[in-house]
C-alpha positions as CSV (number, residue, x, y, z in Angstrom):
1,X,130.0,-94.9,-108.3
2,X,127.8,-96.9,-110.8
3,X,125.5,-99.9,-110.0
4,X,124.9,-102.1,-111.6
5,X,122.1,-104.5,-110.5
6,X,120.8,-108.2,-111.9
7,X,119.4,-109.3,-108.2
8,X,115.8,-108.7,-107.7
9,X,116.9,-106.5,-104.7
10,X,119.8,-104.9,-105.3
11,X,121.8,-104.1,-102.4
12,X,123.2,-100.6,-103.7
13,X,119.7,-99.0,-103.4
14,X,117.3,-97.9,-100.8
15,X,114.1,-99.6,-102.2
16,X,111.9,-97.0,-99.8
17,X,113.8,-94.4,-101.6
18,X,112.9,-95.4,-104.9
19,X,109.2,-95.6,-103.9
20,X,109.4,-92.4,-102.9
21,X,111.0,-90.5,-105.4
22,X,108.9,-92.1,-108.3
23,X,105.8,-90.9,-106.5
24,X,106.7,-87.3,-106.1
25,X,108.3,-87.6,-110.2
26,X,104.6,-88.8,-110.7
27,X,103.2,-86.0,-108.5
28,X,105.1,-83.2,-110.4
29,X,104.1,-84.7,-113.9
30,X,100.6,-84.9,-113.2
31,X,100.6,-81.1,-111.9
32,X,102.9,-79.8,-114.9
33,X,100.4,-81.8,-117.3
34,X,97.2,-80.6,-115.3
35,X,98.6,-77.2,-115.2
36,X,99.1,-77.5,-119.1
37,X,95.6,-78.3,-119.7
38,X,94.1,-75.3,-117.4
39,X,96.2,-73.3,-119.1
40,X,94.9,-74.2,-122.8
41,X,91.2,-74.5,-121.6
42,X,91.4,-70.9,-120.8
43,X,93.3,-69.9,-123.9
44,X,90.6,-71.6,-126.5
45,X,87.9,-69.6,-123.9
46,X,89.3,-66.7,-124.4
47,X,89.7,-67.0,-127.8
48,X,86.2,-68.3,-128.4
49,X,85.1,-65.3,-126.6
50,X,87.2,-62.8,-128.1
51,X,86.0,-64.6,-131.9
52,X,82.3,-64.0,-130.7
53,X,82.7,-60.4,-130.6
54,X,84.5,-60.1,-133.8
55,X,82.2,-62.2,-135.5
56,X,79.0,-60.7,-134.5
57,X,76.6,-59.6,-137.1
58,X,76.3,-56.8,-135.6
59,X,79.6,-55.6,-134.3
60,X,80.6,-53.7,-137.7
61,X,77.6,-52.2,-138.5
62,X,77.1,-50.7,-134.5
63,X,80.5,-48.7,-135.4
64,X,78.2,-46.6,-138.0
65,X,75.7,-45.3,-134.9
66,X,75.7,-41.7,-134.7
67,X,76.7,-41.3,-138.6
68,X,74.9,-40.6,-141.7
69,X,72.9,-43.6,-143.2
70,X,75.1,-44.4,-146.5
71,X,73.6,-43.2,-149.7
72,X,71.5,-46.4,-151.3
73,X,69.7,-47.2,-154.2
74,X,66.9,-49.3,-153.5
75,X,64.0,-50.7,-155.8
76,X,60.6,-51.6,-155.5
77,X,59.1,-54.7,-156.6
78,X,57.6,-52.8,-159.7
79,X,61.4,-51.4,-160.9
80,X,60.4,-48.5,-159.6
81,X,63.6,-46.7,-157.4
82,X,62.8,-45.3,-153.4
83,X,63.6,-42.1,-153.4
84,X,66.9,-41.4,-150.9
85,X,65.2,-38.8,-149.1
86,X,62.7,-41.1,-148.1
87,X,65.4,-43.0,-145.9
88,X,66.6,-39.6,-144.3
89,X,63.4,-38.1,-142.9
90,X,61.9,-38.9,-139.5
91,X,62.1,-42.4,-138.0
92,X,62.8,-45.7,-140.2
93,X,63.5,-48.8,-139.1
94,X,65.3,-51.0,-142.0
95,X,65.1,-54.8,-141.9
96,X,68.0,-56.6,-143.8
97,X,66.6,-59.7,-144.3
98,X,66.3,-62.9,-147.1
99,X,63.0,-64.6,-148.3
100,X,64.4,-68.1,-147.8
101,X,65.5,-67.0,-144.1
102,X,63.5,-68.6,-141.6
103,X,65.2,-66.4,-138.9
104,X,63.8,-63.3,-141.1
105,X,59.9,-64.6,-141.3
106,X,59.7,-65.2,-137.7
107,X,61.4,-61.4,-137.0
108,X,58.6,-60.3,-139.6
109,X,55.7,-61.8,-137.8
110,X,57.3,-60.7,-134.9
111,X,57.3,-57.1,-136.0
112,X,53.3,-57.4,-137.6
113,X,52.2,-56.8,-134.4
114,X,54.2,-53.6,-133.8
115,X,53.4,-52.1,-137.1
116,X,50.0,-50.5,-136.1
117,X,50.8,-49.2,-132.9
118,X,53.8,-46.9,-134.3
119,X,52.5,-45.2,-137.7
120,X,55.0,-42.4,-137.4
121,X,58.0,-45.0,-138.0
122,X,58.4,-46.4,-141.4
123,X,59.9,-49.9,-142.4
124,X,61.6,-51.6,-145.1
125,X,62.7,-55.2,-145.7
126,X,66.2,-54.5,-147.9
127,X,67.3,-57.3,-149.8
128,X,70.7,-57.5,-150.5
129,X,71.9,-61.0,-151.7
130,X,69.9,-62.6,-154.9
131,X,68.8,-60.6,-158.3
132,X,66.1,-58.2,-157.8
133,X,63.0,-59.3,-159.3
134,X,63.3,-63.1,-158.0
135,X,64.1,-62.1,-154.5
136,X,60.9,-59.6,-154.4
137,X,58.7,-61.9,-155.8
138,X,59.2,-64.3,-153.1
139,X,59.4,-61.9,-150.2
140,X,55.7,-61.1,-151.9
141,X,52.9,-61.3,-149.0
142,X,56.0,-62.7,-146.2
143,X,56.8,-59.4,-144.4
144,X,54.1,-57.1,-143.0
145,X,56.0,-54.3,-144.3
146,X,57.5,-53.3,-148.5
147,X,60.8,-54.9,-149.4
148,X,63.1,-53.1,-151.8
149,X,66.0,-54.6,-153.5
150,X,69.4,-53.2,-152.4
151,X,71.2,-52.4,-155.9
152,X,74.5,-54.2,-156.6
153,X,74.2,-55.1,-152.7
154,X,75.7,-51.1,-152.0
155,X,73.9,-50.2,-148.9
156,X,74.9,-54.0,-147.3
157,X,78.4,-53.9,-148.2
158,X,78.7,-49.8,-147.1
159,X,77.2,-51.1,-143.6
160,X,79.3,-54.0,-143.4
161,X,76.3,-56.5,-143.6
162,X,77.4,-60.1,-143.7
163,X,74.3,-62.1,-142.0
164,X,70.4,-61.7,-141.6
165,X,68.5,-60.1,-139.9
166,X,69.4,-57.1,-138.8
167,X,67.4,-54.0,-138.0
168,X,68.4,-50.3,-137.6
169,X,67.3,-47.3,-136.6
170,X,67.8,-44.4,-138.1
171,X,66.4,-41.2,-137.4
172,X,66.4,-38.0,-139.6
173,X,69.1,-40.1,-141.8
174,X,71.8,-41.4,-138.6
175,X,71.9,-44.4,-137.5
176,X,70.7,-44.9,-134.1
177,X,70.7,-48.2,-133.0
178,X,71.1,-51.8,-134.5
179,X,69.6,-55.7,-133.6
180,X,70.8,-58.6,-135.0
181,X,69.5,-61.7,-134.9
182,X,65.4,-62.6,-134.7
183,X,63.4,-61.5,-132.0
184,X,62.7,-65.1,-130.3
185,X,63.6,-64.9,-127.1
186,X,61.2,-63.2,-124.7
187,X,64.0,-60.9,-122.9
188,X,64.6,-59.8,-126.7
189,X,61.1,-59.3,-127.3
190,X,60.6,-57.1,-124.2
191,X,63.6,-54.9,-124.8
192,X,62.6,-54.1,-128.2
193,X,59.1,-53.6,-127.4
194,X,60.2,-51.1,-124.4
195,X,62.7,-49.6,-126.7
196,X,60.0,-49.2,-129.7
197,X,57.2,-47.9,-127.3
198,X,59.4,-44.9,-126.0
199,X,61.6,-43.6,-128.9
Protein backbone atom coordinates (compact mmCIF):
# COMPACT_ATOMS: atom_id res chain seq x y z
CA UNK A 1 0.00 0.00 0.00
CA UNK A 2 1.33 3.47 -1.19
CA UNK A 3 1.21 6.82 0.88
CA UNK A 4 0.96 9.43 -0.09
CA UNK A 5 1.51 12.38 2.38
CA UNK A 6 0.83 16.45 2.04
CA UNK A 7 0.32 16.82 6.05
CA UNK A 8 3.38 17.82 7.85
CA UNK A 9 2.96 14.56 9.87
CA UNK A 10 1.73 12.08 8.05
CA UNK A 11 -0.19 9.56 9.82
CA UNK A 12 0.96 6.45 7.59
CA UNK A 13 4.53 6.67 9.06
CA UNK A 14 6.35 6.06 12.23
CA UNK A 15 8.31 9.42 12.47
CA UNK A 16 10.85 7.56 15.11
CA UNK A 17 11.29 5.07 12.44
CA UNK A 18 12.31 7.42 9.92
CA UNK A 19 14.82 8.98 12.32
CA UNK A 20 16.21 5.93 12.79
CA UNK A 21 16.71 4.42 9.62
CA UNK A 22 18.24 7.63 8.06
CA UNK A 23 20.83 7.58 10.69
CA UNK A 24 22.06 4.09 10.25
CA UNK A 25 21.66 4.85 5.99
CA UNK A 26 24.06 7.77 7.11
CA UNK A 27 26.12 5.40 9.33
CA UNK A 28 26.74 2.81 6.45
CA UNK A 29 27.56 5.60 3.85
CA UNK A 30 30.02 7.22 5.88
CA UNK A 31 31.77 3.70 6.65
CA UNK A 32 31.55 2.47 2.86
CA UNK A 33 32.98 6.03 1.89
CA UNK A 34 35.62 5.96 4.85
CA UNK A 35 36.46 2.50 3.93
CA UNK A 36 36.94 3.69 0.23
CA UNK A 37 39.37 6.24 1.17
CA UNK A 38 41.60 3.75 3.48
CA UNK A 39 41.46 1.62 0.88
CA UNK A 40 43.02 4.21 -1.84
CA UNK A 41 45.45 5.75 0.64
CA UNK A 42 47.04 2.50 0.86
CA UNK A 43 46.93 1.76 -2.80
CA UNK A 44 48.87 5.26 -3.86
CA UNK A 45 51.42 4.02 -0.75
CA UNK A 46 52.00 1.11 -2.06
CA UNK A 47 52.50 2.27 -5.28
CA UNK A 48 54.66 5.27 -4.32
CA UNK A 49 56.68 2.64 -2.57
CA UNK A 50 56.81 0.12 -5.10
CA UNK A 51 57.80 3.38 -7.81
CA UNK A 52 60.72 4.19 -5.37
CA UNK A 53 62.39 1.07 -5.90
CA UNK A 54 61.98 1.01 -9.59
CA UNK A 55 63.10 4.35 -9.89
CA UNK A 56 66.16 4.28 -7.91
CA UNK A 57 69.39 5.38 -9.49
CA UNK A 58 70.77 2.71 -8.34
CA UNK A 59 68.46 -0.28 -8.64
CA UNK A 60 69.62 -1.24 -12.38
CA UNK A 61 73.04 -0.82 -12.12
CA UNK A 62 73.21 -3.09 -8.42
CA UNK A 63 71.93 -5.97 -10.86
CA UNK A 64 75.56 -5.79 -12.57
CA UNK A 65 77.42 -6.68 -8.97
CA UNK A 66 79.35 -9.70 -9.25
CA UNK A 67 79.79 -9.23 -13.25
CA UNK A 68 82.48 -8.04 -15.40
CA UNK A 69 82.79 -4.16 -15.65
CA UNK A 70 81.48 -3.43 -19.36
CA UNK A 71 84.18 -2.68 -21.83
CA UNK A 72 84.50 1.45 -22.00
CA UNK A 73 86.21 3.83 -23.94
CA UNK A 74 87.09 6.72 -21.86
CA UNK A 75 89.23 9.91 -22.64
CA UNK A 76 91.30 12.20 -20.90
CA UNK A 77 91.07 15.77 -20.99
CA UNK A 78 94.13 15.94 -23.38
CA UNK A 79 92.26 13.32 -26.13
CA UNK A 80 94.31 11.01 -24.97
CA UNK A 81 92.12 7.31 -24.42
CA UNK A 82 92.49 5.31 -20.70
CA UNK A 83 93.59 2.27 -21.36
CA UNK A 84 90.77 -0.62 -20.52
CA UNK A 85 93.10 -2.53 -18.49
CA UNK A 86 93.50 0.16 -16.35
CA UNK A 87 89.79 -0.20 -15.18
CA UNK A 88 90.27 -4.10 -14.60
CA UNK A 89 93.25 -4.25 -12.21
CA UNK A 90 93.07 -4.00 -8.43
CA UNK A 91 90.62 -1.68 -6.71
CA UNK A 92 88.76 1.37 -8.64
CA UNK A 93 86.19 3.30 -7.53
CA UNK A 94 84.30 5.16 -10.60
CA UNK A 95 82.36 8.40 -9.86
CA UNK A 96 79.59 9.08 -12.55
CA UNK A 97 79.09 12.45 -12.09
CA UNK A 98 78.32 16.12 -14.07
CA UNK A 99 80.28 19.46 -13.65
CA UNK A 100 77.10 21.48 -13.36
CA UNK A 101 75.85 18.90 -10.54
CA UNK A 102 75.87 20.30 -7.29
CA UNK A 103 75.01 16.84 -5.75
CA UNK A 104 78.51 15.70 -7.61
CA UNK A 105 80.84 18.67 -6.10
CA UNK A 106 79.70 18.06 -2.66
CA UNK A 107 80.34 14.00 -3.18
CA UNK A 108 83.78 15.21 -4.56
CA UNK A 109 84.84 17.27 -1.63
CA UNK A 110 83.41 14.63 0.32
CA UNK A 111 85.67 12.01 -1.25
CA UNK A 112 89.13 14.69 -1.03
CA UNK A 113 89.45 13.70 2.21
CA UNK A 114 89.46 9.89 1.58
CA UNK A 115 91.80 10.10 -1.26
CA UNK A 116 95.10 10.16 0.76
CA UNK A 117 94.30 7.63 3.19
CA UNK A 118 93.66 4.78 0.44
CA UNK A 119 96.49 5.04 -2.30
CA UNK A 120 95.97 1.49 -3.42
CA UNK A 121 92.34 2.35 -4.79
CA UNK A 122 92.19 4.45 -7.84
CA UNK A 123 89.32 6.97 -8.97
CA UNK A 124 87.76 8.45 -11.81
CA UNK A 125 85.08 11.05 -12.37
CA UNK A 126 83.28 9.50 -15.85
CA UNK A 127 81.28 11.89 -17.66
CA UNK A 128 78.71 10.63 -19.62
CA UNK A 129 76.15 13.39 -20.80
CA UNK A 130 77.73 16.65 -22.61
CA UNK A 131 80.59 16.66 -25.55
CA UNK A 132 83.95 15.75 -24.38
CA UNK A 133 86.20 18.57 -24.40
CA UNK A 134 83.47 21.16 -22.80
CA UNK A 135 82.43 18.87 -20.11
CA UNK A 136 86.34 18.30 -19.02
CA UNK A 137 87.20 21.67 -19.16
CA UNK A 138 84.75 22.54 -16.59
CA UNK A 139 85.09 19.48 -14.31
CA UNK A 140 88.88 21.13 -14.49
CA UNK A 141 90.29 21.73 -10.78
CA UNK A 142 86.31 20.48 -9.28
CA UNK A 143 87.07 16.84 -8.35
CA UNK A 144 90.07 15.76 -6.24
CA UNK A 145 90.43 13.01 -8.63
CA UNK A 146 90.94 12.82 -13.14
CA UNK A 147 87.70 12.84 -15.01
CA UNK A 148 87.54 11.02 -18.36
CA UNK A 149 84.87 11.44 -20.90
CA UNK A 150 82.66 8.32 -21.45
CA UNK A 151 82.61 7.99 -25.38
CA UNK A 152 79.23 8.07 -27.06
CA UNK A 153 77.92 7.70 -23.27
CA UNK A 154 78.75 3.53 -23.72
CA UNK A 155 79.82 2.66 -20.33
CA UNK A 156 76.52 4.74 -18.79
CA UNK A 157 74.05 3.34 -21.07
CA UNK A 158 75.85 -0.51 -20.68
CA UNK A 159 75.31 0.16 -16.67
CA UNK A 160 71.97 1.50 -17.03
CA UNK A 161 73.08 4.99 -15.66
CA UNK A 162 70.22 7.49 -15.78
CA UNK A 163 71.14 10.04 -12.75
CA UNK A 164 74.30 11.45 -10.85
CA UNK A 165 76.23 10.53 -8.78
CA UNK A 166 76.81 7.24 -8.52
CA UNK A 167 79.96 5.33 -7.37
CA UNK A 168 81.06 1.72 -7.86
CA UNK A 169 83.38 -0.49 -6.93
CA UNK A 170 85.01 -2.67 -8.87
CA UNK A 171 87.73 -4.87 -8.02
CA UNK A 172 90.08 -6.79 -10.47
CA UNK A 173 87.37 -5.70 -13.23
CA UNK A 174 83.61 -6.89 -11.22
CA UNK A 175 81.61 -4.81 -9.95
CA UNK A 176 81.32 -4.90 -6.32
CA UNK A 177 79.26 -2.57 -4.88
CA UNK A 178 77.35 0.70 -5.89
CA UNK A 179 76.17 4.32 -4.04
CA UNK A 180 73.97 6.61 -5.42
CA UNK A 181 73.25 9.73 -4.43
CA UNK A 182 75.89 12.37 -2.52
CA UNK A 183 77.35 11.46 0.62
CA UNK A 184 75.45 14.28 2.85
CA UNK A 185 73.99 12.63 5.44
CA UNK A 186 76.14 11.63 8.34
CA UNK A 187 74.76 7.88 8.53
CA UNK A 188 75.96 7.86 4.71
CA UNK A 189 79.08 9.29 5.49
CA UNK A 190 79.99 6.72 8.24
CA UNK A 191 78.98 3.72 6.25
CA UNK A 192 81.05 4.55 3.46
CA UNK A 193 83.91 5.56 5.48
CA UNK A 194 83.66 2.05 7.47
CA UNK A 195 83.08 0.39 4.23
CA UNK A 196 86.19 2.29 2.49
CA UNK A 197 88.54 1.76 5.64
CA UNK A 198 88.10 -2.15 5.52
CA UNK A 199 87.84 -3.33 1.89
Amino acid sequence: MMVNCTHRVCPGINQAQVGRNMKSSTKSISITILSAIVFCASFVLFYAKHQVGLSSPTAEVEKKNGYALPKAKLVKLNSEILHDDDLRKGKVILVFLSPYCDACQTEGQFLQGLLEKRNDIKFYGIVSFAKSNDVLEAALNRFPFEVLYDSNGFLASSLKITKVPIKIYIQDGIIKKVWGGATITERRKSEFINWFENV
